[in-house]
C-alpha positions in Angstrom: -1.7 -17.8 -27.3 -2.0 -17.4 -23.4 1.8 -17.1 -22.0 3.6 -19.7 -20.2 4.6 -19.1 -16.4 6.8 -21.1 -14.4 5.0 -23.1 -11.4 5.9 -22.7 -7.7 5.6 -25.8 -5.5 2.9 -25.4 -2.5 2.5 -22.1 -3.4 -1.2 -21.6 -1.3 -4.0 -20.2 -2.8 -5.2 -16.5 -2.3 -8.7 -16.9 -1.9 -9.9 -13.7 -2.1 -10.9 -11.8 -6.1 -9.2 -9.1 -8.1 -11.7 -6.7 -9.0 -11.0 -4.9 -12.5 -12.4 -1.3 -11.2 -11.4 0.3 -14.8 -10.4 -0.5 -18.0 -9.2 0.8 -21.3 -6.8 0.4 -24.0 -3.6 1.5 -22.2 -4.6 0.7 -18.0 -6.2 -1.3 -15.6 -6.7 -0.4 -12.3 -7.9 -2.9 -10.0 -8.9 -3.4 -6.2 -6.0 -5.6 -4.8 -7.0 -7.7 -2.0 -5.1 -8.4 1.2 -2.6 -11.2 0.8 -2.2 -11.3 -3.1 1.4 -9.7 -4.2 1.7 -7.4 -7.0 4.2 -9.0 -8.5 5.9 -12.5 -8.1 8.9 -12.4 -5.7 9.9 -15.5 -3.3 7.6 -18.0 -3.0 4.5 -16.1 -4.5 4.0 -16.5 -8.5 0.7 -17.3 -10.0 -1.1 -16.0 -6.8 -0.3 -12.4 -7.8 -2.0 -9.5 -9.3 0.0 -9.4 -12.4 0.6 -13.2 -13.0 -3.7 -13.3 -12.9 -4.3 -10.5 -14.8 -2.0 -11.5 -17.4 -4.1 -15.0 -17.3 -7.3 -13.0 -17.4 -6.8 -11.0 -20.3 -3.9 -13.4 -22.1 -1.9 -10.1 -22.4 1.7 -10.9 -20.8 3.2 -7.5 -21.9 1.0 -6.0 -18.6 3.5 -4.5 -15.9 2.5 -2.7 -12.9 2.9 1.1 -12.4 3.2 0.8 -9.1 3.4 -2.0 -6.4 1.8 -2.3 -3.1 2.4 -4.8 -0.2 1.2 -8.1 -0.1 -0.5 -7.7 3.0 -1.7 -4.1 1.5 -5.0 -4.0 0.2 -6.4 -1.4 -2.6 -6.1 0.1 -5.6 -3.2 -0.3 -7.6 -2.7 0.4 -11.5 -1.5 -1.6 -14.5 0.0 -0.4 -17.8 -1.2 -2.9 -20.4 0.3 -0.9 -23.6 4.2 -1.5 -23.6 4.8 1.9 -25.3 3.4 4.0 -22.6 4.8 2.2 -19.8 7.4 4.7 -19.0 4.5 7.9 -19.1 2.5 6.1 -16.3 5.6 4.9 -14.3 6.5 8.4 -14.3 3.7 9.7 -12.6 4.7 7.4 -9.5 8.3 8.1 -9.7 8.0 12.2 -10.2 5.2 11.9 -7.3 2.8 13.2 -9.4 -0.3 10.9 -7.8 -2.0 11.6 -5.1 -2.3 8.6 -2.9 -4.8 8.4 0.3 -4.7 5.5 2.4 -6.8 4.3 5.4 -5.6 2.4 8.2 -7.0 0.8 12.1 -5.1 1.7 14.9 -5.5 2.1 18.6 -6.6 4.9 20.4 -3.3 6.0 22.2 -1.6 9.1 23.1 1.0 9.6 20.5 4.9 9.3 21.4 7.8 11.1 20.0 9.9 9.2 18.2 13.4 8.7 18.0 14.3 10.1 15.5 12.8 12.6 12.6 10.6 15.1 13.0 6.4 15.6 14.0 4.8 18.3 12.8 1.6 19.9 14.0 -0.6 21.1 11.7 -3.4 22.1 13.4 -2.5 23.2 16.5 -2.5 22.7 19.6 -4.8 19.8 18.6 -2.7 16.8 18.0 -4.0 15.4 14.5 -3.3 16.1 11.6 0.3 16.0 11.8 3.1 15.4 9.6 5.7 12.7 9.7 9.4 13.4 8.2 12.2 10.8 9.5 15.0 9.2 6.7 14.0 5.3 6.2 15.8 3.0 5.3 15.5 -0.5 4.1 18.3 -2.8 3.8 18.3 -5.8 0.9 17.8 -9.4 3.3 16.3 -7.5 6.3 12.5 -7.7 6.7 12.0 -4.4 8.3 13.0 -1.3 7.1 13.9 1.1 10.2 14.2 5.1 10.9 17.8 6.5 11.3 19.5 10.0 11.7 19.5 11.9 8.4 18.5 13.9 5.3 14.7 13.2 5.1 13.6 11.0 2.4 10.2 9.6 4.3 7.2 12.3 4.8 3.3 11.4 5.6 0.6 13.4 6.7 -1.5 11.9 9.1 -5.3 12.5 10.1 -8.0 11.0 12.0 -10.9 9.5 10.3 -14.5 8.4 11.0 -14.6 5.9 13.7 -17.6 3.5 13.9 -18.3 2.5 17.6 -17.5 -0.9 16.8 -14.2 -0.3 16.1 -14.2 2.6 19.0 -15.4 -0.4 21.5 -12.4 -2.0 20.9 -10.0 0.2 21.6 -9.2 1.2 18.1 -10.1 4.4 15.6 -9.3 5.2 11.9 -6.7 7.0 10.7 -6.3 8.9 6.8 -2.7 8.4 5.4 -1.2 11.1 2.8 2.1 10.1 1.7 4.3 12.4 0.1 6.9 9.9 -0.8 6.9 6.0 -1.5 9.7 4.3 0.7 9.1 0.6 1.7 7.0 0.1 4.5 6.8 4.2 5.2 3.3 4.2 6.5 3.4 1.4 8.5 7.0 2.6 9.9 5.5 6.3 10.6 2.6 4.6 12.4 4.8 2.3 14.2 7.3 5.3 15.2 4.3 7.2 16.6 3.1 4.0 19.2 0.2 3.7 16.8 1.4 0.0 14.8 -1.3 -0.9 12.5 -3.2 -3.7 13.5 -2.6 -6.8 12.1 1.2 -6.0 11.2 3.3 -8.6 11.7 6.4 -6.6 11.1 6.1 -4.2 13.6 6.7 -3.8 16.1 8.2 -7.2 15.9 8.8 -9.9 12.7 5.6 -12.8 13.7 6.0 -15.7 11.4 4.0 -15.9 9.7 1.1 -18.5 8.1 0.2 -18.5 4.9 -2.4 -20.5 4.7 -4.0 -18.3 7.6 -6.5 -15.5 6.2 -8.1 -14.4 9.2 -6.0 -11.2 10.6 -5.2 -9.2 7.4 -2.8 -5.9 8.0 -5.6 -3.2 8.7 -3.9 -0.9 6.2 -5.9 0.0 2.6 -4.8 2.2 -0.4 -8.2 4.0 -0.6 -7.5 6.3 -3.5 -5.3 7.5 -6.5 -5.8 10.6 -8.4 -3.6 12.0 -11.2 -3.9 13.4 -14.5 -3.4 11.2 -17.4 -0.7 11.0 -19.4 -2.0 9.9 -22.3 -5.3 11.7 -22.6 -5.0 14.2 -20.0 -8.1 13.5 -18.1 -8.3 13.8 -14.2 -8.6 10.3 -13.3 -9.6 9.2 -9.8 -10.0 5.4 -8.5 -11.3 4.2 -5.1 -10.8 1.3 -3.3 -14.5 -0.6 -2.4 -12.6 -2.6 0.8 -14.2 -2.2 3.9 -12.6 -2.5 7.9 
């Protein structure tokens, strides 16, 4: 019997796919596109990842591992057997997954932020570097925001292959390792370093946005998980197939 949802007035349609990149009895992962939620919050319900993919398969016991922004694109992993739920949640929670992410950015000089801490590593060359600062993200507020503190936020950053497209306009790409999951981290690290993400309308400052307007998705893309499988044991990697 396919499950009954509630209904969310002028809720506008996502017209972009989920793509099921793997499948087996106990996980799907899939390929999120921009603009579709995880999971329903607000005004977004049957235009999210789970609410199809519980209408694709008729299986409403599927729950995320793990959640990504809305305006996030990439891969992201469902637990569709209820008794393992916990073992793959785990993984996200005991940071036992490695995540790489891609972003577009411009091509500025980096500056220090005000708060937190930039690391080096490759010195004296400016990239990669690592990003520590404590974030913080209060229930009502849009944007989360860096204060004095214990470090809870860390991200290593790198620079990627640029195509001269992209390098024409003033922009390059940049790898994303985060070591921990706060709200908004890697678009509040880029942010904090000059380097905003293109297409954020967050930060620096809260745009209002359309929803029915597709055209200027966040440039930001969970390319890859890894981990070791619970269940099985395996080494299981996943790539997202979005292109800049």
């Amino acid at each position: 019997m396919q499950p009954k949802h509630r209904y969310v007035l002028d809720e506008p349609e996502v017209p972009f796919d989920l793509t099921i990149l793997y499948e087996d009895n106990n996980i799907i992962v899939v390929d999120k596109p921009h603009f579709l939620a995880t999971t329903p919050r607000g005004m977004w319900y049957r235009q999210t990842a789970l609410v199809r993919l519980r209408e694709r398969f008729r299986e409403p016991q599927i729950t995320p591992a793990h959640r990504l922004d809305r305006q996030t694109a990439g891969v992201v992993l469902f637990v569709r057997n209820p008794k393992l739920r916990r073992d793959y949640q785990m993984l996200f929670q005991e940071h036992r997954v490695e995540k790489t992410y891609e972003c577009i950015a411009q091509t500025l000089p980096i500056i220090r932020p005000k708060t937190g801490t930039i690391e080096r590593l490759d010195p004296p060359s400016v990239f990669p570097l690592r990003r520590r600062s404590h974030i913080v993200k209060d229930r009502g507020r849009l944007q989360a925001y860096e204060i004095p503190g214990m470090i809870n936020a860390e991200t290593v950053i790198e620079l990627g292959d640029t195509n001269a497209e992209i390098a024409a306009r003033g922009y390059r790409r940049y790898i994303l390792h985060p070591k921990t999951g706060k709200t908004h981290q890697l678009r509040v690290h880029m942010n904090s370093l000059g380097l905003p993400i293109k297409g954020d309308d967050l930060y620096p400052i809260i745009i209002e946005p359309d929803y029915a307007d597709f055209s200027n998705p966040l440039q930001l893309v969970a390319r890859s998980l890894s981990f070791i499988d619970p269940v099985s044991h395996r080494s299981m990697s996943f790539t997202s197939n979005f292109r800049f």
